[in-house]
N, C-alpha and C positions, 0 to 999 in steps of 0.2 A: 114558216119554220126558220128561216135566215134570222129573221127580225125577231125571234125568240132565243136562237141563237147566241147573235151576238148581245142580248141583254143578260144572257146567263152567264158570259165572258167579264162585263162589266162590273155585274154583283161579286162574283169570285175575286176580283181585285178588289173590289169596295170593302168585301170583305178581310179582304190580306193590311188593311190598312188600317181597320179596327182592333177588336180583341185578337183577331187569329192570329196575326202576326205583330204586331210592333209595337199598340197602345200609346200610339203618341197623346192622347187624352188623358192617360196618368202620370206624364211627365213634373208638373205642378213646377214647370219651367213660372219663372214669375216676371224678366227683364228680355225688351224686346230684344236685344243684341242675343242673347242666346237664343230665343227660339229661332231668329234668323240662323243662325249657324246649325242647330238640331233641322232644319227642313231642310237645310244643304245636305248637311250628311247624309241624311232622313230620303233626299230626292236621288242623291247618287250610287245611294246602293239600292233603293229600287229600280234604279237604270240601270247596275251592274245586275241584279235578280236576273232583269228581265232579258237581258241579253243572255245568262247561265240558261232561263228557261228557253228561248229559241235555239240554240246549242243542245240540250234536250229532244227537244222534237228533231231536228236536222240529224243527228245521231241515233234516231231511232227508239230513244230511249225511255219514250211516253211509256208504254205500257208498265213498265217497273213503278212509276211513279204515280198513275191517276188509273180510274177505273178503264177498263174494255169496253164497256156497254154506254158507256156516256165520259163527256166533259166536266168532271167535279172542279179539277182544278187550275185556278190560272195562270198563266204564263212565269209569271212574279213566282206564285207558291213553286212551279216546275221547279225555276230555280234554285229556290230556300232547299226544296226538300236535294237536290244534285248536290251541292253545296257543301253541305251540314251529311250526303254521301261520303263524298270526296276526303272531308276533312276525318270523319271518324274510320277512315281506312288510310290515314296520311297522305292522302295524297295530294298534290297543290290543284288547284281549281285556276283554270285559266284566269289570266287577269283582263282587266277592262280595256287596257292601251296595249300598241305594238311598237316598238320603234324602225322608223323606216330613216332614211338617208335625210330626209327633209325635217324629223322631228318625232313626237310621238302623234300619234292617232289615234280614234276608237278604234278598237276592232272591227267594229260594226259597217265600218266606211267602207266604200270598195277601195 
């Protein structure tokens, strides 16, 4: 059951990184310096998603957003779907850094 589990976690992202979400496949980027700079962007707000979506869970707030009875969606999507919340009700959505005395940080850091 774990090892089924965690393969249903994987598909859900593999899937957010297709058509559900983002279609970096229809880009018809054609020069390598831009597609480097579109998977930067492309990889840092997957990494912002994913941090809105454990924010999500820690807050309690799964159930608003994915099924009761099972895990549909993953972490990434938790995010998108808070997110795309947040903004259609104005309101600012945490950001990815904090500033401490030493500099900025991820949030995520202890």
């Amino acid at each position: 059951m774990r090892e089924y589990a965690r393969r249903a976690r994987v598909e859900a992202t593999f899937g957010d990184s297709k058509r559900r979400g983002w279609g970096l496949e229809q880009t018809h980027v054609r020069h390598q310096d831009h597609l480097d700079r579109l998977l930067l962007v492309w990889h840092l707000a997957l990494w912002w998603l994913h941090a809105l979506g454990r924010s999500v869970i820690r807050r309690g707030l799964r159930t608003q957003y994915d099924r009761v009875d099972r895990r549909d969606r993953s972490v990434v999507r938790l995010g998108w779907l808070w997110l795309r919340d947040l903004l259609r009700h104005d309101r600012c959505p945490p950001g990815p850094f904090r500033l401490t005395p030493t500099g900025w940080i991820s949030r995520a850091a202890p």
